[in-house]
C-alpha positions in Angstrom: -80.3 14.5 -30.9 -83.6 13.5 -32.9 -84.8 15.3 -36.2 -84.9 18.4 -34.4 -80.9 18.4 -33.3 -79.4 18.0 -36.2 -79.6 17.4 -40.4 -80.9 14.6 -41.6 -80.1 12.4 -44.4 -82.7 10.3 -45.8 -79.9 8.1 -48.0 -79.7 6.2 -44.4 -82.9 5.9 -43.4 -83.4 1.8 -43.3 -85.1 0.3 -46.1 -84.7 -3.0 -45.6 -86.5 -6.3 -46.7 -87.0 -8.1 -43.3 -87.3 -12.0 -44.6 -84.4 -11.4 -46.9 -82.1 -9.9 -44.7 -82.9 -13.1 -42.0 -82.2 -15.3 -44.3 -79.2 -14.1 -45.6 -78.0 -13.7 -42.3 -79.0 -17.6 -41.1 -77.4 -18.9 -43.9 -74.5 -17.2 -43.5 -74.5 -17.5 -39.4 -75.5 -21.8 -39.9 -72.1 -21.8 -42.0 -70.2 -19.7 -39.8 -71.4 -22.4 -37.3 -69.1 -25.1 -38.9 -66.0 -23.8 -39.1 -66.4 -22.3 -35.4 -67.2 -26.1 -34.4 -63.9 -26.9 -36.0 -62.1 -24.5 -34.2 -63.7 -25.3 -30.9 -63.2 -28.7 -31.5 -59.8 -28.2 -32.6 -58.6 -25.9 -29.3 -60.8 -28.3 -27.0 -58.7 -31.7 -28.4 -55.4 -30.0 -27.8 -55.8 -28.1 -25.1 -56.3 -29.9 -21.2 -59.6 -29.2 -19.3 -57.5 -26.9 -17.2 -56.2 -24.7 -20.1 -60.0 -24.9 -22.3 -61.2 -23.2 -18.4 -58.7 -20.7 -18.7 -59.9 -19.9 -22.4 -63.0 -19.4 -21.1 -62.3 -17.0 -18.2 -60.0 -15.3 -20.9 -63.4 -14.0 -22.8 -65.3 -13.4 -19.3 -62.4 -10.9 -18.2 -62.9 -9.3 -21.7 -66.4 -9.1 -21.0 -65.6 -6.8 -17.8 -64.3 -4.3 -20.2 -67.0 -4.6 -22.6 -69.9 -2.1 -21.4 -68.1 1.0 -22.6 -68.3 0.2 -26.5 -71.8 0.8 -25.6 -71.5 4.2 -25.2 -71.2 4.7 -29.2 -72.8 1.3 -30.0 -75.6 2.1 -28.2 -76.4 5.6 -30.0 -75.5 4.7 -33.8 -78.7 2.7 -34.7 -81.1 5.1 -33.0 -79.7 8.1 -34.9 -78.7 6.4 -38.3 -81.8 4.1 -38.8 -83.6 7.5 -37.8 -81.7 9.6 -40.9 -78.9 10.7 -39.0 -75.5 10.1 -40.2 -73.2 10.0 -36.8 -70.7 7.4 -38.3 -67.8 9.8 -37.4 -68.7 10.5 -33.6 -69.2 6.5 -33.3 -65.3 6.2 -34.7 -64.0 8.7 -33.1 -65.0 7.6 -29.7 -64.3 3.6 -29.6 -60.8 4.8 -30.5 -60.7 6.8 -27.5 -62.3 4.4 -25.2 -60.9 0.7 -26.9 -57.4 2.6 -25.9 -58.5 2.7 -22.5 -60.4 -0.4 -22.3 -57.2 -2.2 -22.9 -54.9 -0.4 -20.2 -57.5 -1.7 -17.9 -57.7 -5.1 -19.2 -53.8 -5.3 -18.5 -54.3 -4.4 -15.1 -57.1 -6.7 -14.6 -55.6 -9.8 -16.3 -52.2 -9.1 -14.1 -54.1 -9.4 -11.0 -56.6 -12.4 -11.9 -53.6 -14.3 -13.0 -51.6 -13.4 -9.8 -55.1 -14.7 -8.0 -55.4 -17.8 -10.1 -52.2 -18.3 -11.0 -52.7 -17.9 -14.8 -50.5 -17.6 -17.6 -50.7 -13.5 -17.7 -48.2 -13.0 -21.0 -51.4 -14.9 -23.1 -53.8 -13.1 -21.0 -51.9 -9.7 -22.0 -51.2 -10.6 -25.9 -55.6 -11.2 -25.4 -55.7 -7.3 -25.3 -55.4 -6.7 -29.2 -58.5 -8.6 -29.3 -60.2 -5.9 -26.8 -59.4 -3.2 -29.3 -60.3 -4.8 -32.4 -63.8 -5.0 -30.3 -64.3 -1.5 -29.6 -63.3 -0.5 -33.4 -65.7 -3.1 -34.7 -68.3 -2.8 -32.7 -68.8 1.1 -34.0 -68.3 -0.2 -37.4 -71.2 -2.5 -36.6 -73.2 -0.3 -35.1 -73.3 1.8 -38.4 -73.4 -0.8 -40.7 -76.5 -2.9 -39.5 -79.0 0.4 -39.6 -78.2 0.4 -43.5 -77.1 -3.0 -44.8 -77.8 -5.7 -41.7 -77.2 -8.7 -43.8 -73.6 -8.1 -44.1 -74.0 -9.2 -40.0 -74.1 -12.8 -40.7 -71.5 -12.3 -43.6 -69.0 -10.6 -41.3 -69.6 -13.8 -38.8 -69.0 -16.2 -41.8 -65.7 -14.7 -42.9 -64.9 -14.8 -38.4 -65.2 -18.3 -37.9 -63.1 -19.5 -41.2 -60.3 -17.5 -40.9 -60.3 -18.3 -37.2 -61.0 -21.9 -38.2 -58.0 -22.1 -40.7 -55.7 -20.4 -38.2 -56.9 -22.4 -35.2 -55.8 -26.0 -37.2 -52.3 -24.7 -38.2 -50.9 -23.1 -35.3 -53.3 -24.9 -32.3 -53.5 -28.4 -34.3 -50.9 -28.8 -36.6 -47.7 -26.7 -35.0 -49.2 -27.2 -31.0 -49.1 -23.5 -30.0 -51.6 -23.8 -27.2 -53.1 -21.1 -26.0 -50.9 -18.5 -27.7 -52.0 -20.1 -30.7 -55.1 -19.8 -30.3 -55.4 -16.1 -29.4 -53.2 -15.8 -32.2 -56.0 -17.0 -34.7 -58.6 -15.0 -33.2 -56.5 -11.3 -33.8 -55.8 -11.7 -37.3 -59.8 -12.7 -38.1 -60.9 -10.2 -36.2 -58.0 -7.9 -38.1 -60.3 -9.3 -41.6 -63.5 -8.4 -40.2 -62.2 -4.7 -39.6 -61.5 -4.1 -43.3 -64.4 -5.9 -44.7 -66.9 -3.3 -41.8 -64.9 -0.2 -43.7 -65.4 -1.2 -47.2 -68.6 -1.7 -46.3 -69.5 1.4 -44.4 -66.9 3.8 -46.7 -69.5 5.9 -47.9 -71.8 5.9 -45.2 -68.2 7.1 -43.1 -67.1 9.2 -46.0 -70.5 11.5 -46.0 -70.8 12.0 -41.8 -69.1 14.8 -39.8 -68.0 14.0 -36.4 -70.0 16.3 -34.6 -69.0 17.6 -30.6 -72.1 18.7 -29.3 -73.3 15.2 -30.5 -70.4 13.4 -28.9 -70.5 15.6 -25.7 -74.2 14.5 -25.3 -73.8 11.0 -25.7 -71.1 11.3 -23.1 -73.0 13.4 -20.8 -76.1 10.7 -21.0 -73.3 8.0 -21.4 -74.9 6.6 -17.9 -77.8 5.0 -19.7 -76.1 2.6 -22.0 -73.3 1.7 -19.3 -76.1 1.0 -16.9 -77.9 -0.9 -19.5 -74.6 -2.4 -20.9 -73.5 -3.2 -17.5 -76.1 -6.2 -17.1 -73.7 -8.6 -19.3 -71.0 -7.8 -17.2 -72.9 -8.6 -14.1 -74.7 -11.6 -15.8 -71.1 -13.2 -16.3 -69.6 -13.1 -12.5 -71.7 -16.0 -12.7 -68.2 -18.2 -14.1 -66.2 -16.8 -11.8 -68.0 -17.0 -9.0 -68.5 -20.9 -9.8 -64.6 -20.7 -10.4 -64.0 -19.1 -6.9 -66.5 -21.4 -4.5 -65.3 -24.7 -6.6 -61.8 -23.9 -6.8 -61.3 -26.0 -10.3 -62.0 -25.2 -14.0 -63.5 -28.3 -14.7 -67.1 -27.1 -14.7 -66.4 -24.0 -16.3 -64.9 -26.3 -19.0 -68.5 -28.3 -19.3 -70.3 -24.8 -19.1 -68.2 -23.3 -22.2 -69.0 -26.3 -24.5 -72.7 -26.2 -23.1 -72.7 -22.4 -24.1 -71.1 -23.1 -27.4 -73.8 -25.8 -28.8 -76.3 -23.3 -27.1 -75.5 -21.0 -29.2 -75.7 -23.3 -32.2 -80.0 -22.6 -31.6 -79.6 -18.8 -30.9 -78.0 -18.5 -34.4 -81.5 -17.5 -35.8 -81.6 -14.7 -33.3 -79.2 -13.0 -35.6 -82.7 -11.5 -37.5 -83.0 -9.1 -33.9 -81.0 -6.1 -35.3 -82.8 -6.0 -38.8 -86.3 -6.3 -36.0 -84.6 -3.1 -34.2 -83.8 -1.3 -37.4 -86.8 -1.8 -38.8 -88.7 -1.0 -35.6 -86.9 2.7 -35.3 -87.5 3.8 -38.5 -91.1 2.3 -38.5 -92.1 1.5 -35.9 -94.8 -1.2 -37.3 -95.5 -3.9 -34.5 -96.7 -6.4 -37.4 -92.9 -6.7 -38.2 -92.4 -8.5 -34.5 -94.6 -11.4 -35.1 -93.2 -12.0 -39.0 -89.7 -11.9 -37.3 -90.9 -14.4 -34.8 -92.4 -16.6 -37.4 -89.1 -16.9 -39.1 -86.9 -17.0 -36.7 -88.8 -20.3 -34.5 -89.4 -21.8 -37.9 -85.5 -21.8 -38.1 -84.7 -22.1 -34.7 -87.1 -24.9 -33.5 -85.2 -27.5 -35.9 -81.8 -26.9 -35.0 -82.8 -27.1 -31.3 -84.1 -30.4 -31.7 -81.4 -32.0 -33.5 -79.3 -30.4 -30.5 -81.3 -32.1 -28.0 -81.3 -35.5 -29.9 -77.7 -35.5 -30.6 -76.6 -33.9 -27.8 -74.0 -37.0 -27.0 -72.9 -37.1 -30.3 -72.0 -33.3 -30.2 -70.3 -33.5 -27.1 -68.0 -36.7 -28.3 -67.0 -34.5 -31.5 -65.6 -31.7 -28.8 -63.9 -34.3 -26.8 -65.3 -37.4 -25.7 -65.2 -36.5 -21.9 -67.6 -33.9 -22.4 -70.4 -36.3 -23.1 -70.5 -36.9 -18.9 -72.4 -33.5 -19.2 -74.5 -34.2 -21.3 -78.1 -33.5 -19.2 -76.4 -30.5 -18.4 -75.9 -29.4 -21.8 -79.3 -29.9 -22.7 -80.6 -28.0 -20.3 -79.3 -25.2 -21.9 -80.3 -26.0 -25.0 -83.7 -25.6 -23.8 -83.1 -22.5 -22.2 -81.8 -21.2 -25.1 -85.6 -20.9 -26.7 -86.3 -19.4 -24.0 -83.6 -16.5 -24.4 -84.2 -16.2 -27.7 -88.1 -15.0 -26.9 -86.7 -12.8 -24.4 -84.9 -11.3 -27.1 -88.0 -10.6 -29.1 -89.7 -8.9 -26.6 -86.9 -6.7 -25.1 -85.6 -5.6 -28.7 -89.6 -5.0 -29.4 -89.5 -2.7 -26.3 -86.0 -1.1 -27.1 -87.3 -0.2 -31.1 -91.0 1.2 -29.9 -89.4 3.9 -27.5 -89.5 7.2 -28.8 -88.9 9.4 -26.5 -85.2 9.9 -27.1 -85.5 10.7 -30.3 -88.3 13.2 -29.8 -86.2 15.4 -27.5 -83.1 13.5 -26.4 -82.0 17.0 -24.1 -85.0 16.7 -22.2 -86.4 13.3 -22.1 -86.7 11.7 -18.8 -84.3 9.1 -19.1 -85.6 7.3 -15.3 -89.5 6.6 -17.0 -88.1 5.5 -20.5 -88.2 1.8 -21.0 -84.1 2.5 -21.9 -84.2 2.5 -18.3 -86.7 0.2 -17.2 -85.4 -2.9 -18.9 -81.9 -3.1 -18.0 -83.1 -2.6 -14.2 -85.7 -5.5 -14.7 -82.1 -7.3 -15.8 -80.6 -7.0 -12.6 -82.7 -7.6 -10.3 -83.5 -11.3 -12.3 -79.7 -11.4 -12.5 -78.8 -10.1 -8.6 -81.7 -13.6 -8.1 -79.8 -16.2 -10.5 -76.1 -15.2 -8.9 -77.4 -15.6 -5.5 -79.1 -19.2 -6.3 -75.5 -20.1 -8.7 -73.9 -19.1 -5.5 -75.9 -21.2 -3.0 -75.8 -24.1 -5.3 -72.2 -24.4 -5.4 -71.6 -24.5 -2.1 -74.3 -27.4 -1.6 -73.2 -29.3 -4.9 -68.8 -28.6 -3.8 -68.6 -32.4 -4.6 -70.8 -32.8 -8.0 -70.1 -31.1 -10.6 -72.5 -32.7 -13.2 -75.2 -32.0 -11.2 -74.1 -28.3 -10.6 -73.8 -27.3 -14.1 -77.2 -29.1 -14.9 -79.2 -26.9 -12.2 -76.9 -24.1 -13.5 -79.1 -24.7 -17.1 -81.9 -24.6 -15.2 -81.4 -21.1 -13.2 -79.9 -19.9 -16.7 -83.2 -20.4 -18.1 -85.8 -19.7 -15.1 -84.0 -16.2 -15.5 -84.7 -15.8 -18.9 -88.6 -16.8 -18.0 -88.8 -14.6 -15.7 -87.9 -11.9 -17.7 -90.1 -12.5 -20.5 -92.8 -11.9 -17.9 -91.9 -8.7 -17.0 -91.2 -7.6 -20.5 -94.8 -8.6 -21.7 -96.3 -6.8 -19.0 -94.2 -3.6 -19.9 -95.3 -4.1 -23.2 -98.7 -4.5 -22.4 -98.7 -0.9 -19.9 -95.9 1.3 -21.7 -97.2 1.0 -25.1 -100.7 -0.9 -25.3 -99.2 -3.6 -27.6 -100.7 -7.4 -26.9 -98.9 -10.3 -28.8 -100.5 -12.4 -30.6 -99.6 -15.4 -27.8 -102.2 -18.3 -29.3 -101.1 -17.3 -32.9 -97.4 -17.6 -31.6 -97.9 -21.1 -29.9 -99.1 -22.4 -32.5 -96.6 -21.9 -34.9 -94.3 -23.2 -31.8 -96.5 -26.2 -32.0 -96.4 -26.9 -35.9 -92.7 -26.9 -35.7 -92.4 -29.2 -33.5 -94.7 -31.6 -34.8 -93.0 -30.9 -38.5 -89.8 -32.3 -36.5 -91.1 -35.2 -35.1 -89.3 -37.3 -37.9 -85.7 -36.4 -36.7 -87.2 -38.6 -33.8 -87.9 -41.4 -36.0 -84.6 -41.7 -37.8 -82.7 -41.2 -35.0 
C-alpha cells in the first residue's frame, strides 16, 4: 500500500474546506441531538430502570463485536484521502466479517442472558443492528475522505427516523424493548442507502483488489489491537453490573453518557482534521480545528452543567438524584474531547505506512504506540471502577459520581502522554497559551447563561 503499491487517483484526493465542513456537520449533529433526546426520553418514560439497564448492556455486548469493522474501517481513509480508491476491498470485507460478527453476537447474547437472566429473543433480533454496522461503517469509511460533511447529515436523518419510530411503536403502541430495537434497524436500514448514493461513483470507479485485501488482513493485528481499546474501555458497565448485582447505576450512567455526549457533538469536525491531516499533513489545520470546535463546544457544556437537573427531569424525573454525577461527566467530556485532538493529530501526521506499508515497522509507529498508551490508562481506570464498587456496594450516587471522575482522570492522563509523543515523534509543540486562551474567552463570553439562569 502507499503511492508506490498501487494506482492512484487524484479525483479522491481530499479537498476539503475545514470550517465549512465543521459547521455543516454541527448543525446537522446539534439537530440530530433533538430528536435523539426525544427518543431517549421516549424509551426511558416507558421503559422501567431495570429494562433502560438492559438497553444499555444491549449496545455494550455490541461493542464486544465491534473491533473487527476496523480492519476495513481502519485502512479506507489512509488510502483514499491519500489518492487510492480501495472502496471495493472495504465492501467486500465488512460483508465477510459483519456475517461473522453476528454469529458471535448470538452466541454471546445467549450466554449473557442465561447469566443475567435477560430477555435473549430482543437481544438476538439486536443482531440486524450488528450487520447494518459493519456495512456502514465501510460506507463511512469511504465517504468521509471525499465528502465528510455528509457525517453529520447521515446522523441527522439517524436520530429522526429513529425518533419517529421510537414514539409510535415504544410510546404510542407500548412495544418495549422490541420496539425499540425495532426503530433503530429500519434507521440504520435509511442511513445504508443514503452512504451508497453517496459514495456510488466513488464505489462504481474502485476494483476490489486481493493483494490489497490480503495485506490488510495479514497486518489486520494493528487496527484490532488499536480497535480493541473500546472494547476493553466498556467492561467498565459490566463489571459495575457484576460487583453491584443491579442495573440501576448502569441506568444513571447511560443518561449521564447520553447528555455527555450532547458536548462531544462538536467533536464530529475530528475526521475532516484526519482527512485533511493525511493528505496534507499541515499542523496549522489542528489549532483552527480546535478553535472551532471549543468555540462550539464550550457553550453547550455550560448550559449542560447549569441545567443539568432540568435535563435529567425531561428523561425521567428520578434521574435528577444523579445529578452531581452527571455533571461530572459533563466535565470530563472537554476533557475527552482534547484527547481527541491530540490523538487524531498523532494518527494523521504518521507516515510511515504509507511510505512502505510492506516494510514499515509497525511496533515504532505511533499506530502502535497510542492504542498501547490506551490500555494501560484503561487496565488503571478498570482496576479503580472495580475497587470503588466494592467500597461504595451500598451508594450508588456516590459510585457513579467518582465513576465521572476516574472517566475523566483517564482521559487527562492520556492527553499527557499524547503531548509528550507529539513533542518527541514528530517535533510538533501546541500552541498551549494560545489554546487557553481561547478556552478562557469562551467561558467568560458564557458567563450570561449564568445570569439568566
Amino acid at each position: 500500500m502507499g503511492a508506490a503499491s498501487t494506482e492512484d487517483s487524484e479525483e479522491f484526493v481530499v479537498n476539503i474546506k475545514l470550517r465549512y465542513a465543521t459547521l455543516i456537520n454541527f448543525v446537522a449533529r446539534t439537530l440530530s441531538l433533538f430528536a435523539s433526546i426525544i427518543f431517549v426520553v421516549g424509551i426511558a418514560r416507558r421503559l422501567s430502570v431495570e429494562e433502560f439497564g438492559i438497553w444499555t448492556l444491549m449496545f455494550k455486548y455490541m461493542s464486544y463485536l465491534a473491533p473487527f469493522r476496523i480492519i476495513y474501517r481502519y485502512w479506507l481513509p489512509r488510502t483514499i484521502a491519500r489518492g487510492n480508491n480501495t472502496s471495493k476491498v472495504g465492501i467486500v470485507l465488512s460483508l465477510i466479517l459483519g456475517s461473522l460478527a453476528v454469529c458471535a453476537y448470538l452466541a454471546l447474547t445467549y450466554m449473557v442472558s442465561t447469566a443475567f437472566n435477560q430477555p435473549w429473543f430482543i437481544l438476538a433480533l439486536a443482531s440486524i443492528i450488528v450487520f447494518e454496522d459493519y456495512i456502514n461503517e465501510a460506507l463511512m469509511g469511504i465517504m468521509v475522505s471525499h465528502s465528510p460533511q455528509y457525517m453529520g447529515i447521515a446522523a441527522l436523518q439517524l436520530r429522526v427516523v429513529q425518533a419517529a419510530l421510537g414514539m409510535v411503536l415504544v410510546v404510542m403502541y407500548r412495544l418495549g424493548l422490541i420496539g425499540a430495537v425495532i426503530s433503530v434497524i429500519v434507521a440504520k436500514i435509511t442511513i445504508t442507502m443514503l452512504l451508497m448514493i453517496v459514495n456510488y461513483k466513488v464505489i462504481k470507479k474502485s476494483k476490489f483488489d486481493r493483494e490489497i485485501a490480503y495485506l490488510w488482513i495479514k497486518r489486520s493485528w494493528l487496527p484490532l489491537y488499536a480497535s480493541s481499546t473500546a472494547a476493553f474501555l466498556s467492561l467498565d458497565a459490566v463489571l459495575v453490573r457484576m460487583i453491584m448485582g443491579s442495573e440501576v447505576p448502569l441506568a444513571y450512567y447511560g443518561v449521564s453518557i447520553s447528555i455527555l455526549s450532547i458536548v462531544t457533538t462538536s467533536g464530529y469536525a475530528l475526521p475532516t482534521l484526519y482527512s485533511r491531516l493525511l493528505s496534507k499533513g499541515e499542523v496549522r489545520d489542528v489549532i483552527e480545528t480546535i478553535w472551532i470546535v471549543f468555540m462550539l463546544a464550550t457553550p453547550l457544556a455550560m448550559l449542560a452543567l447549569i441545567y443539568t437537573d432540568t435535563i435529567l427531569s425531561i428523561y425521567n424525573p428520578k434521574y435528577v438524584i444523579a445529578s452531581t454525577a452527571t455533571r461530572t461527566f459533563i466535565i470530563a467530556s472537554m476533557i475527552q474531547l482534547f484527547t481527541a485532538f491530540l490523538g487524531t493529530t498523532l494518527m494523521g501526521l504518521e507516515k510511515r505506512d504509507f511510505e512502505d506499508f510492506k516494510n514499515f515497522r509497525i511496533r515504532e509507529s505511533i499506530l502502535f504506540k497510542i492504542p498501547t498508551v490506551n490500555y494501560f490508562a484503561t487496565s488503571a481506570y478498570l482496576l479503580s471502577i472495580s475497587i470503588f464498587s466494592n467500597i461504595l456496594k451500598y451508594d450508588i450516587i456516590l459510585l457513579v459520581s467518582i465513576w465521572g471522575i476516574l472517566y475523566a482522570l483517564r482521559f487527562l492522563s492520556l492527553s499527557i502522554v499524547y503531548d509528550i509523543l507529539l513533542r518527541r515523534e514528530f517535533r510538533v509543540e501546541l500552541p498551549y497559551s494560545k489554546i487557553f486562551g481561547y478556552f478562557l474567552k469562551f467561558i467568560i463570553a458564557c458567563l450570561p447563561m449564568v445570569i439568566v439562569r
